[in-house]
N, C-alpha and C positions, 0 to 999 in steps of 0.2 A: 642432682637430677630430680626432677617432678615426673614422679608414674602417675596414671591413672589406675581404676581400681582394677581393671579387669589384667593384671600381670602379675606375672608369679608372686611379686612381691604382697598383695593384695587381694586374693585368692578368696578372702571372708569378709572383703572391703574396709580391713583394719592391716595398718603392718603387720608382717610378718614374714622375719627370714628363714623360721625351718624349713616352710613346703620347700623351697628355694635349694638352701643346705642338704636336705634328705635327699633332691632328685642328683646333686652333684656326686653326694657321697660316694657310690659305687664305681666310679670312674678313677676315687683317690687313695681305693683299698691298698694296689699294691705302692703306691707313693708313700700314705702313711702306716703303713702295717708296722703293727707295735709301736707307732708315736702315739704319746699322750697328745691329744686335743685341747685346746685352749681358746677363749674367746674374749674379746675385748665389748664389752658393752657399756655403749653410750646414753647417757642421759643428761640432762642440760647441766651444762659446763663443767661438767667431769666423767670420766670413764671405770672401768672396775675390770680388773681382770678375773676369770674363772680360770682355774688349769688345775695338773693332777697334784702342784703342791699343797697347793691351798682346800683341794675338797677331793670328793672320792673321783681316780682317774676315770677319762672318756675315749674310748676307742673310735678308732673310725669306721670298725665293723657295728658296733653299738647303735648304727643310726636304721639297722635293720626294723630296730623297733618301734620308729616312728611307721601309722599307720592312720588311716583315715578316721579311725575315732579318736584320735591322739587328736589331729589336726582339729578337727570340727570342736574339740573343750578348749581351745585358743585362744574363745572370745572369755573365758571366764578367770579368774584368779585360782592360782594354784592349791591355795589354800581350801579354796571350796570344789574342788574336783581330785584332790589326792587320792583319796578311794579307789578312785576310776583308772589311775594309770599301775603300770606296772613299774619295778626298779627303775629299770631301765630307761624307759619313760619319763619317769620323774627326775632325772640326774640332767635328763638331753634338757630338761624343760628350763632346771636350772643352770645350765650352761649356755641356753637359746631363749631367755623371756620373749614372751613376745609384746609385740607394739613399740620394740624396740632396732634403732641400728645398730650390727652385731659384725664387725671383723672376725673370721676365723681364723686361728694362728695351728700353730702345734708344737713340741716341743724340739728343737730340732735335733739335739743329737741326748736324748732324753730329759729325766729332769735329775737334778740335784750337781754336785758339784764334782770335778775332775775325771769324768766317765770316757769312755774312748769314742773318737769318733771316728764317724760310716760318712760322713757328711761336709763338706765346707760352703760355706755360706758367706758370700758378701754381696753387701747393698750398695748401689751409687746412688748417693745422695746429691741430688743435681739441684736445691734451693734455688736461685734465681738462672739459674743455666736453662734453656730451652731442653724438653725430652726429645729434641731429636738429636741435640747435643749428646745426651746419652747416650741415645740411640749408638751413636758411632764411638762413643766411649766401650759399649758394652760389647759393641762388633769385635775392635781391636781387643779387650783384653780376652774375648777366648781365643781370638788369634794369636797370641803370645803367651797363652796358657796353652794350648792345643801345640806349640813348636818350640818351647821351650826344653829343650832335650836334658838337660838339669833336673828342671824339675818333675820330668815325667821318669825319670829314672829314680827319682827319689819315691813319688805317687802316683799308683798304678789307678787311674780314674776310667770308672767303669761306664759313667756317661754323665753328658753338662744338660742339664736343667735350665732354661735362661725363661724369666716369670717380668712380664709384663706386672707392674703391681698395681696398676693402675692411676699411677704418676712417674715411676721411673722402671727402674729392672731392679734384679734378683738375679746373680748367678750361681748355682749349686753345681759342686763338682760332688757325683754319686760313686765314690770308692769301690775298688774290688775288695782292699780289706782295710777293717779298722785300721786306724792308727791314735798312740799312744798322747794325751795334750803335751807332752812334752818337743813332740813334731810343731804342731799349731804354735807352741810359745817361741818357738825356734824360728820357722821358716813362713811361718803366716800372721805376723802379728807384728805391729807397727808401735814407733813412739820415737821421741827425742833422744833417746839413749839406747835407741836399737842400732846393732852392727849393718847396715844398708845393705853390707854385699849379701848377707843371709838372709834379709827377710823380701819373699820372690813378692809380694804384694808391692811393698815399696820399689820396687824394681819395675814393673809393671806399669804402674802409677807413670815413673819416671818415661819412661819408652813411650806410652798409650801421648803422653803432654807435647813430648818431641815430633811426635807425626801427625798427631790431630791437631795440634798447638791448641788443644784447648786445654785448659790448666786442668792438672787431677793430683791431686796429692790421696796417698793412704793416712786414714785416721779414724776418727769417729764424732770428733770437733765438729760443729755446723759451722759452713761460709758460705756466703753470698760468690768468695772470690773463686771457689774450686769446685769441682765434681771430686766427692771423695771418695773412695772404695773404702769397707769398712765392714771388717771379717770377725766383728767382736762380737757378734751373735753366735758364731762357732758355736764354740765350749759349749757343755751340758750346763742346764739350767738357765738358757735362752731360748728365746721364741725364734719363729721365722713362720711369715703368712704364709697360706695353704694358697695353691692354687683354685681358680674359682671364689676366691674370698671377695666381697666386696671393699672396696677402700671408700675410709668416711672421713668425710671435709669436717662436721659437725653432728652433732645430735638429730636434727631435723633432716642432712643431706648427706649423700653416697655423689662420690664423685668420680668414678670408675670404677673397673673390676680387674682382678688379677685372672690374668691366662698364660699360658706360656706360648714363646715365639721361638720358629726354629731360625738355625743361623741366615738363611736364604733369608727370611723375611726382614732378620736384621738389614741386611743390606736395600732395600728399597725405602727409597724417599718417604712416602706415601704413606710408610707403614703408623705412623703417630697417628697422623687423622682417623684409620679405620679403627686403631683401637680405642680413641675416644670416644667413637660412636657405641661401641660393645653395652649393651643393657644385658638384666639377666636372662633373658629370654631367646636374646640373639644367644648367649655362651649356651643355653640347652640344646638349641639347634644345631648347634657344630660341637656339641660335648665328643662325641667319637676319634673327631679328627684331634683335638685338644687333649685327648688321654690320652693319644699316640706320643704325645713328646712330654709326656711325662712318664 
């Protein structure tokens, strides 16, 4: 997408995603409260990720300290304005350079390895499948998550998240209590040597293909031939986009934005097109009704 200068993204007539970032922040305090922050930054033909393993963690309360004399030193290099910011300040700046396209992730069910999770997390990955394809991929599987009597006797799910990422969806089931990865390797986790009748994703999968007849398999493999569900960002020490995030095609281009969609909206035709249209300016405009379903 080509902005012109006068939009959030452009605010000083050079990129820049904090102003952007900073005004969403407050809407994703209780979504991310106590997730480390993570950001993926683009530059010609490679990317780099910031997160809380690799440098000192970021909060999503933390963006409190972005402020208008923070913004207006944007136009200069950090090196020669260090002075001027505070901690704080100075961590956001290296987690959000500017003049740069910047994905925001976060860590989903914290960072490092084997931690319990609050959270389950899978992406359909719809590759040459249309996203309205999706669309109706993403309808059915929280209909057969939501009436699955199994497995809601197994997990007590406190509310579904479903995130527009802006090419496909995102759904998060928001637990009433942790549970131990030993759940996840059992009953959410997919492969050629997993027991089918145990793992409810693959089961899911299977059901979602029989009624949609469009093909979905569980895995994490990329195909041209399948929509696949793919819960392998779970576990601690994976990412999963924030909502409000932008999605980027390349270094130069943003090609949607992540919002979340309630189920009602899953169901209407129509709904692809509007969210293609989504710039950041339109998500601030309707940020209130958008924090509601997260």
């Amino acid at each position: 997408m080509v902005k012109g200068v006068d939009d959030i993204l452009h605010l000083t007539g050079e990129l820049d995603v904090l102003p952007y970032y900073s005004k969403i922040s407050p809407s994703l305090k209780n979504f991310l409260k106590r997730k480390m922050i993570a950001s993926k930054v683009h530059v010609s033909n490679f990317f780099f990720l910031n997160r809380g393993s690799n440098k000192k963690p970021l909060y999503i309360k933390d963006f409190s300290a972005v402020d208008k004399k923070m913004l207006s030193l944007r136009k200069n290099h950090l090196k020669d304005i260090r002075n001027e910011l505070n901690e704080k300040q100075e961590l956001i700046w290296q987690y959000f350079p500017p003049r740069k396209l910047i994905q925001f992730f976060y860590a989903t069910n914290d960072e490092g390895i084997g931690k319990p999770i609050e959270r389950v997390f899978i992406d359909l990955d719809r590759r040459k499948h249309s996203a309205d394809d999706a669309r109706i991929v993403v309808l059915n599987l929280v209909n057969f998550i939501k009436n699955d009597k199994e497995f809601n006797k197994l997990l007590k799910i406190k509310k579904f998240v479903i995130l527009w990422t802006g090419n496909s969806f995102h759904v998060l089931l928001l637990l009433k209590k942790r549970i131990d990865l030993k759940f996840y390797d059992r009953y959410l986790s997919y492969g050629s040597g997993k027991n089918k009748s145990e793992s409810f994703i693959m089961k899911w999968a299977d059901k979602i293909s029989e009624k949609t007849k469009i093909s979905v398999v569980a895995g994490h493999e990329k195909s041209d031939k399948f929509i696949i569900l793919d819960s392998s960002n779970t576990p601690s020490g994976k990412l999963a986009r924030t909502p409000f995030s932008l999605h980027v095609k390349d270094w130069k281009t943003y090609d949607g934005i992540c919002v979340p969609v309630s189920i009602d909206e899953l169901k209407n035709k129509t709904l692809i097109s509007r969210l293609t249209k989504l710039t950041p300016d339109k998500v601030l405009k309707d940020l209130k009704k958008y924090e509601r379903l997260i």
